[in-house]
BANU-401029 format. One record per residue: x, y, z of N, C-alpha, C in turn. Coordinates in pm, whole numbers, plus 50000, padded with zeros to 5 digits. Each point is the difference from the previous one (the first is absolute). Layout:
! BANU-401029
XYZXYZXYZ...
This chain:
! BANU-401029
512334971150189498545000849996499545013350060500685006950126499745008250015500745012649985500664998049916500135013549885498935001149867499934989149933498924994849923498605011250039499814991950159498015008850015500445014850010500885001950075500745014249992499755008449908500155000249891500185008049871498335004849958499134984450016498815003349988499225013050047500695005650134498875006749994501045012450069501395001250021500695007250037499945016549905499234997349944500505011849838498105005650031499544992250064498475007850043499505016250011501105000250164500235015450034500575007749891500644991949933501025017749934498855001649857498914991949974499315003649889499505015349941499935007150129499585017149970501305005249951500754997750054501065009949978500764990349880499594989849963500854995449844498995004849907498315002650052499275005349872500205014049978500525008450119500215014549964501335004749937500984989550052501495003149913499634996349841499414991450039499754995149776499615005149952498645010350076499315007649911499104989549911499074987950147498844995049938499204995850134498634999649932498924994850099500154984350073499415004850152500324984550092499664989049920498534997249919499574991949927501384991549914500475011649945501254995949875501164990550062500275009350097501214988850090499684992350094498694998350015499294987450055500964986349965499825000449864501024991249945501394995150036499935009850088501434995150055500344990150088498304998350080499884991150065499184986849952498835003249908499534989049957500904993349877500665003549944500374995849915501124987850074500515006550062501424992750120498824986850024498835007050061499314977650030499524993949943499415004849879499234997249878501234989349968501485006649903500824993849982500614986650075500385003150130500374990050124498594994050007499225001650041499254983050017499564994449844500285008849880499434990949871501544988949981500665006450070501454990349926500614987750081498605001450142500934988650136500124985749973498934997049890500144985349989501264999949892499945007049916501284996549888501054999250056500495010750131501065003350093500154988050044499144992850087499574986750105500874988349882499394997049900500594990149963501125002449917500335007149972501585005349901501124994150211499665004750079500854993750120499774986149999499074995749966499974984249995500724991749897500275009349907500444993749883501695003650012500155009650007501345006750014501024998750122499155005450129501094995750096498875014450099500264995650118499285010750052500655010650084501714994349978500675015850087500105009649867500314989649857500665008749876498655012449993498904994849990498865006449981499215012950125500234998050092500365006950125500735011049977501274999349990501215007649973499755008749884499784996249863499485004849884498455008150056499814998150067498605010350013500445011950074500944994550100500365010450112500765009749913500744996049902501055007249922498995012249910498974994149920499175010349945499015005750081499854996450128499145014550084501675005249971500745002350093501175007850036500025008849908500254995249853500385007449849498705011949993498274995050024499345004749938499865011050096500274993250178499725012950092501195011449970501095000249962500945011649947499185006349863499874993449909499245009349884498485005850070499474993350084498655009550074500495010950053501334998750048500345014250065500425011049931500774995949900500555014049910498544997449860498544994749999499375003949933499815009949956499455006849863499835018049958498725004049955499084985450011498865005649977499074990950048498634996949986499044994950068499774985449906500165001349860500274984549932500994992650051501415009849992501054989750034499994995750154499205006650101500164993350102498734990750009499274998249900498784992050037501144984349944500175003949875501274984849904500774997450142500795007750041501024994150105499384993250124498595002950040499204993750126499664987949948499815001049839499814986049979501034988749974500885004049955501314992350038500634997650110499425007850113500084999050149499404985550074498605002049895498674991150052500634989849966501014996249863500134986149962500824995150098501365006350031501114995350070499604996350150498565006450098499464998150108499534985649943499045000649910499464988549981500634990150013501034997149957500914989749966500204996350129500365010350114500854996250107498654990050107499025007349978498404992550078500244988650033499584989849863499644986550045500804991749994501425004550006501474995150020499895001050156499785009350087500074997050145499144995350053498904996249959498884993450060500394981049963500394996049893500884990849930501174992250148500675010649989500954994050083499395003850190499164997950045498955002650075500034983750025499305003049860499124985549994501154985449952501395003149969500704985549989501064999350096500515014550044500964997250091499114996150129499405006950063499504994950132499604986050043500084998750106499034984949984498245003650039499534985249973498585006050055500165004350129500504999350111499904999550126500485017450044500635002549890500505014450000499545012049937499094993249906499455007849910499625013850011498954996450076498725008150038500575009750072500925001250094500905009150084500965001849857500565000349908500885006849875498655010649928498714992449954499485006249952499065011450117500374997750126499195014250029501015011950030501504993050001500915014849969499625006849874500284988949907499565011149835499005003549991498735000350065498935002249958499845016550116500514992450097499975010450121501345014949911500614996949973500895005349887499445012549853498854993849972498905004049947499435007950013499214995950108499135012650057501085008450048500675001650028500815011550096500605007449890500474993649879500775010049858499025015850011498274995549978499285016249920500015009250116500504994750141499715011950099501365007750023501394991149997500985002249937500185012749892499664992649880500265012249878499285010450051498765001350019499565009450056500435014450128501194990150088500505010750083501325005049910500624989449999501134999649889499905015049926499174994949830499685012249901499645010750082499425005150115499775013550050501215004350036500934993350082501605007550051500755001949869500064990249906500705000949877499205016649935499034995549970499385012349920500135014350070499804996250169500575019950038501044998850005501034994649978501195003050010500985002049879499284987449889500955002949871499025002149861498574999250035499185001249888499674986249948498485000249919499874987549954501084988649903500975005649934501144990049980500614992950068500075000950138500864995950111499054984650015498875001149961499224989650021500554986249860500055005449946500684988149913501424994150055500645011450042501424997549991500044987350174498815000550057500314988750118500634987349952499094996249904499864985249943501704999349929500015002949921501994998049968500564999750095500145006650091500994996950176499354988350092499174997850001499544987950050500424988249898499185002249865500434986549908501364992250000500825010250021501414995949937500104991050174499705003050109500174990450116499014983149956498825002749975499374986749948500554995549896500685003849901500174993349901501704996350051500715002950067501384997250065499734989150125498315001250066499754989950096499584984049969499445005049856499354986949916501004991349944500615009349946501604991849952500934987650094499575008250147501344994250090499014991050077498755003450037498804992350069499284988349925499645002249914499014990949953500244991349894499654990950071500434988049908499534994349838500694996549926499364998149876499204986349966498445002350044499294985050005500034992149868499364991450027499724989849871499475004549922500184998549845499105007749920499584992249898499115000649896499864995349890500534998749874501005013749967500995001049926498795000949884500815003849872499545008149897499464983349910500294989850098499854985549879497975004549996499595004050076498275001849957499645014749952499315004949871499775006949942498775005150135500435019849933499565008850051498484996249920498615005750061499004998849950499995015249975500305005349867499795014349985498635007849892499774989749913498155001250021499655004250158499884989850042499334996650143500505013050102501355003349989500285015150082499055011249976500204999349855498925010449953498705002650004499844990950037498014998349999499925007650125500934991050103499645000450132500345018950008501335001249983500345013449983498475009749958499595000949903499425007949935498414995450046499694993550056498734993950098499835009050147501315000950083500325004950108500055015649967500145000649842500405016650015498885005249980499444997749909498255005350004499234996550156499894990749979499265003250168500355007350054501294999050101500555012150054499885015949970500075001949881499815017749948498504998950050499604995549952498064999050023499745004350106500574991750119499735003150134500805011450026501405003349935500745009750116499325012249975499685003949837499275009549960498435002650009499334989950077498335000649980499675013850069500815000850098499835015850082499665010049927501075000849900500805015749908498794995249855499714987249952499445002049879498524995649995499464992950136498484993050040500104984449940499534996850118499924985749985499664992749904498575011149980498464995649861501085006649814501455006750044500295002449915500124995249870500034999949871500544992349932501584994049972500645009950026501734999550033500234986750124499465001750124500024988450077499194986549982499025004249933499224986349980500654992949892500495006649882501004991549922500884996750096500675009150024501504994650042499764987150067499334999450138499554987350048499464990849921499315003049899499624984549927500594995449910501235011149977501174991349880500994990750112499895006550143500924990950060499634985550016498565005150038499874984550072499744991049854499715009549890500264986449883500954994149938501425008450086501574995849973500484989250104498925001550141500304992450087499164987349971498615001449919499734984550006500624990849839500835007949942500884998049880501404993050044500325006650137500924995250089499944986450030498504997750077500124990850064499464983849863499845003349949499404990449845501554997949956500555009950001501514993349954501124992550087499315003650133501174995550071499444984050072498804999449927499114980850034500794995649898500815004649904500114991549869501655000749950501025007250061501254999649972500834986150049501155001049987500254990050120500995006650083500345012749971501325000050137498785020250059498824998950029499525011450016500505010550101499595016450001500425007050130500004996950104498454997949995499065001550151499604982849955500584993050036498744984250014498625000650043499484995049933498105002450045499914986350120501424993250013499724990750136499835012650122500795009549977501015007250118498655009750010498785003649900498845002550044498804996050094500224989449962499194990950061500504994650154501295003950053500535004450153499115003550084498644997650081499315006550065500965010450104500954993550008500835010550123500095010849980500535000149842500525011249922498865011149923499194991149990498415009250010499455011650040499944989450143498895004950120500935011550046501664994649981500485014150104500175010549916500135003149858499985006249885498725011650023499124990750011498805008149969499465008750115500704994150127499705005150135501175015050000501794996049945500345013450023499225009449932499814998549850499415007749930498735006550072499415001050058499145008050084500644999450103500724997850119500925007150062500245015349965500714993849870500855011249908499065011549972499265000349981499035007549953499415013150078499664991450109499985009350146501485000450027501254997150008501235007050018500535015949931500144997349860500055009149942499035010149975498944999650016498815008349974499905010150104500064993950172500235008350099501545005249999501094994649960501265008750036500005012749882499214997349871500135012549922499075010850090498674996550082499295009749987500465008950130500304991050130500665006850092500795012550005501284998349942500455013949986499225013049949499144996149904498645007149961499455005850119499644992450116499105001450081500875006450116500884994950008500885008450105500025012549976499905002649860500755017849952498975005650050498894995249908498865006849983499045003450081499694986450074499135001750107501075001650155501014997150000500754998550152500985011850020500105007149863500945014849956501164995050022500784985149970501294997750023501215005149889501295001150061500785005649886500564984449949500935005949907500594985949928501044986650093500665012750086500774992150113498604990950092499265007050058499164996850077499314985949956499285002749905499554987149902501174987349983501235003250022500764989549987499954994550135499895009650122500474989650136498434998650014499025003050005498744999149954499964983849964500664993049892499994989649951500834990250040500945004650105500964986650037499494989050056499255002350124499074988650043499904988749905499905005749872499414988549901501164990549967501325008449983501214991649975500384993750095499925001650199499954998950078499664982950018498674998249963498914993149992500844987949913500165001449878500424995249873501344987950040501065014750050501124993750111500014988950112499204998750044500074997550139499014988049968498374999549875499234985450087500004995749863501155004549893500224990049855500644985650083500975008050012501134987950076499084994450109499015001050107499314991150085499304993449925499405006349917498824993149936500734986149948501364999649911500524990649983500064990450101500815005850114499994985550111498834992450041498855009650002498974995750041499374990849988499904993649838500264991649922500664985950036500755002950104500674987950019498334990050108499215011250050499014993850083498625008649999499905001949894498625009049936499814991849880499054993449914499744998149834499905012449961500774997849895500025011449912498865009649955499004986349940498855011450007499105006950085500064993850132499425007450120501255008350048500844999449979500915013250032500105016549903499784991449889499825007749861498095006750052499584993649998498395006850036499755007450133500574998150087499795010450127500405011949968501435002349962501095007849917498925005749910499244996149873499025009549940499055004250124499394994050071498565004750078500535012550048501264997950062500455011550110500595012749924500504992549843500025016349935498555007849951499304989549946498495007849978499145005450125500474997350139499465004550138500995016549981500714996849988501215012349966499305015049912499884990049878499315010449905498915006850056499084994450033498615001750039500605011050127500444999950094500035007350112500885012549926500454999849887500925012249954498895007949961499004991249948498905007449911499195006650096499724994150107499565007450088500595016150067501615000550007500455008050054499845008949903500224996549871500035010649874499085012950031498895001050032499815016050035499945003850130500614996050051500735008150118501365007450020500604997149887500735005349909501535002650140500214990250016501224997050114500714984850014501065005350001500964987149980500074994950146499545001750064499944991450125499054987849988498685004949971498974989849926500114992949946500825002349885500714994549841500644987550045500935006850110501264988050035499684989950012499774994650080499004988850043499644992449889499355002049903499644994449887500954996249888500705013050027501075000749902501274984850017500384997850139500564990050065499814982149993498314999249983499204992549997500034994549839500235009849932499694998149881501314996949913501165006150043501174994949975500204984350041499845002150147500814987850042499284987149981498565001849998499134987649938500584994349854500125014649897500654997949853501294988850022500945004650097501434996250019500144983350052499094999350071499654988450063499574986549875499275009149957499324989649874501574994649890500645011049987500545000449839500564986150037500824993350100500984990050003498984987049961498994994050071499374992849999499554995049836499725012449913499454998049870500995001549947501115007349976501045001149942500264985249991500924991250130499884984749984499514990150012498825005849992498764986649948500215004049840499985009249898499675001449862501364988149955501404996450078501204995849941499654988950033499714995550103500074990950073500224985149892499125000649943499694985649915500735001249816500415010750003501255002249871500784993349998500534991549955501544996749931500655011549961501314993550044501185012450045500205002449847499624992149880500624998549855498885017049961499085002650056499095011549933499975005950136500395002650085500325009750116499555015949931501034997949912500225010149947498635012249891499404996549947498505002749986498835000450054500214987650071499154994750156499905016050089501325002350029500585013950082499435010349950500045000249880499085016549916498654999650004499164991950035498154999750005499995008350119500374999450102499585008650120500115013050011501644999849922500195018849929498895003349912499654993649908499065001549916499065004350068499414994050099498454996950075500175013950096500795004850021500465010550045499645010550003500685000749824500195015449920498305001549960499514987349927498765005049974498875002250095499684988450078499585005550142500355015750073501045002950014500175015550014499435010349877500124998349876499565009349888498515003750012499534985150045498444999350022499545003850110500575005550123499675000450046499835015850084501655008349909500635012049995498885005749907500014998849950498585004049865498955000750065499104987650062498905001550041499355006050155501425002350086499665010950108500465008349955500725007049906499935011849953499125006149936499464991249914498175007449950499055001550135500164992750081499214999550132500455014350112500965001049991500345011650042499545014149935500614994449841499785016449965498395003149944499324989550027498405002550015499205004050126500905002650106499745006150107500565015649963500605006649996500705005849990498865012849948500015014350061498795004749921500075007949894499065004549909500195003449853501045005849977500644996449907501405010949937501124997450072499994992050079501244997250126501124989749894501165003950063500984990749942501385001550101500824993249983501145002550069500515016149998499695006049944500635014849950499095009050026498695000550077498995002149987499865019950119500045004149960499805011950070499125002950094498834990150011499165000750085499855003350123499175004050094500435005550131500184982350061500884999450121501334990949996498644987750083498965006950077499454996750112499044987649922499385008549886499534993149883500474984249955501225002349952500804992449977500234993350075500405002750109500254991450078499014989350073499125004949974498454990950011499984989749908500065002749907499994987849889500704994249988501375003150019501054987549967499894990450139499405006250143499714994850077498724983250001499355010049904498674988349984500704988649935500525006149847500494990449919501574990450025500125004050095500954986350045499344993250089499255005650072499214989550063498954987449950499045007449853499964991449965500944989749905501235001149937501024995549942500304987650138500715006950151500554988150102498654991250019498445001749935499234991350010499854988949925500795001349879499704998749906501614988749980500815005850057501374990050039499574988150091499105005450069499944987050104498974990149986499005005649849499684988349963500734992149915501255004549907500884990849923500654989050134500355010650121500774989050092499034986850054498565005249994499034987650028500084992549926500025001549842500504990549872500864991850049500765010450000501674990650014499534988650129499695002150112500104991850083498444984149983499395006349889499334991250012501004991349921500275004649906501344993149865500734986350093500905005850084500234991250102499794985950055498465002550003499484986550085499894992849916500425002749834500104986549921501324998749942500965005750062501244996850004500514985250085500594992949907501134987650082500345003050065500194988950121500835002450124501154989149969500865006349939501404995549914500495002050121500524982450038501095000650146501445006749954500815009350092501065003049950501344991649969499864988250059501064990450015500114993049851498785004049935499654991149887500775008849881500744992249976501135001949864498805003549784500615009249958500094994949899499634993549889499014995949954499704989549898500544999449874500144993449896499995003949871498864990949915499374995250093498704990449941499185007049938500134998049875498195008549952499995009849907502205007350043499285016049935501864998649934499965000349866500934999749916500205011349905
């Protein structure tokens, strides 16, 4: 899993220097990254239940095997198509590996253990993007942006040699119940329009016509989705396993989490350069705190659980990251990381605190027989929650920003540095009202005892 988040955003930094070796604009190899989540979260539910049906180490293993394959062809790529094709064959084989470890999370543990399993992986999570981030900078001064692909093959071949000898091969459904591949597709091609919509509203306008289709062919693939899947009999997603308030409330709560997660970790390094004059090394230890954070109160947040409800553990955890945001926003033009910190800390470790609590409240009431799909809604709730949310403090930012300004911008620096100052401030304002969302989300979350096993009542 955490090679999986790894990849996501490890290939970030080296984006200048893969658009100047190709000989194309940042916009173009943008793609390198949206395309990688666009792909991975449109494919998590098909991923989710192909392990339910199949076996969930075979499917595990088979994912780990095609990152490995696709991260070697990303490295000896020769041009800016073929490395966009190979990120996306990257995206599938991550995908695959996702809601296979969240799966066995949720059947190996007991309840009593849970919540402490799921705040390692989650705590696991957060700590991967601050990771790649120091990671890709030593790789890149030392061997150039290829070196950044080539991590993932030397790591893989240990997970996929650990999965083999570690993990056990659970119960599965076996191939006796037909794949719903209508039903993949809808969902597939539902998730993919939305997603472009949002990842691109930045680069093409919201009011665009390009995004306003794209979004309304999705969501008319997604309510095509859900009309077919009231009426099959062996469906993807069960419309019982909808109707989960657990699986809901905590769905809809990461997803604005997410939103303010990703939205502030893209703009930061922004703000460090620009307004704080940090170099690329700097910006990385600049950001550890956050992995720090991630490390250290994923895994509490789990135990905590053993004598906190979930959703009042899950809701303090938002208050104290949106207290976080808000005091970052404040420091933002004072233009010093001493200020910053503080907020910066607050805002992690509130995030970190939360993830365990909602993470296993969304499983909690699954049958172990759909674990496996069950496991991909939160990735899902995730990726798009972040797209939406990366998009919309980035227009918020770069509408601060003053005339003619851009990342590349020649302007006198003092200038500049004023505006990107304003405009993250209002952006961390703007995070910490998604985290007020999220925590109101919460208080209509179940207080699913952990001792409590399992069902298969209801949802077939």
């Amino acid at each position: 899993m955490w090679l999986s988040v790894l990849n996501v955003t490890i290939v970030n930094i080296a984006l200048p220097d893969i658009a100047r070796d190709m000989h194309v604009d940042l916009t173009s190899v943008g793609w390198v990254v949206t395309g990688f989540l666009v792909v991975q979260a449109t494919l998590l539910p098909v991923a989710g239940r192909a392990g339910d049906l199949f076996g969930r180490r075979r499917v595990f293993v088979t994912g780990a095997v095609i990152l490995v394959i696709a991260s070697v062809l990303c490295a000896l790529a020769w041009s800016a198509p073929s490395l966009i094709a190979f990120r996306i064959l990257q995206a599938v084989g991550a995908c695959v590996m996702s809601p296979t470890a969240y799966s066995y999370v949720g059947i190996v543990f007991p309840p009593h253990e849970r919540g402490h399993a799921m705040g390692v992986l989650t705590g696991a999570i957060g700590f991967a993007p601050v990771v790649a981030l120091n990671l890709a900078g030593v790789l890149m001064a030392g061997f150039g942006w290829r070196a950044v692909f080539w991590f993932s093959p030397v790591i893989g071949v240990f997970v996929i040699a650990g999965a083999l000898l570690v993990l056990p091969e659970l119960p599965h459904e076996g191939a006796r119940k037909p794949f719903d591949i209508p039903g993949a597709m809808l969902a597939a091609g539902g998730l993919f329009g939305i997603l472009i919509g949002l990842s691109k509203g930045e680069v093409w306008g919201f009011t665009s016509s390009r995004v306003v289709g794209a979004v309304g062919l999705g969501v008319v693939a997604l309510v095509g989705f859900l009309m077919r899947e009231a009426h099959v009999s062996d469906p993807l997603i069960p419309p019982a396993l909808l109707r989960l308030r657990s699986l809901v409330t905590a769905n809809a709560a990461a997803a604005a989490g997410a939103a303010a997660l990703f939205g502030l970790m893209v703009l930061l390094p922004f703000y460090m350069v620009r307004a704080l004059g940090f170099g690329p090394v700097t910006v990385a230890a600049a950001m550890t705190p956050i992995a720090g954070s991630f490390l250290i109160l994923g895994p509490l947040g789990g135990r905590l659980m053993a004598r906190v409800a979930a959703p009042r553990l899950a809701g303090v955890g938002y208050l104290v990251a949106a207290i976080g945001a808000i005091v970052m926003g404040l420091a933002a033009p004072r233009e010093s990381y001493l200020w910053l910190l503080p907020g910066l800390v607050m805002f992690a470790g509130g995030l970190a605190t939360a993830q365990s609590p909602i993470a296993t409240t969304a499983i909690s009431e699954v049958p172990a027989e759909r674990m496996g799909v069950a496991a991909s809604i939160p990735n899902i709730s995730r990726y798009a929650g972040g797209a939406f949310g990366t998009a919309l403090l980035g227009v918020i930012m770069h509408a601060a920003l003053p005339p003619g300004a851009d990342t590349a911008s020649p302007m006198p620096a003092v200038d500049l540095a004023g505006g990107v100052a304003n405009g993250f401030r209002s952006a961390a304002f703007i995070a910490a009202a998604f985290l007020l969302v999220a925590a109101i989300i919460t208080k209509r979350m179940p207080n699913v005892p952990i001792q409590r096993r399992p069902t298969t009542q209801g949802v077939t």
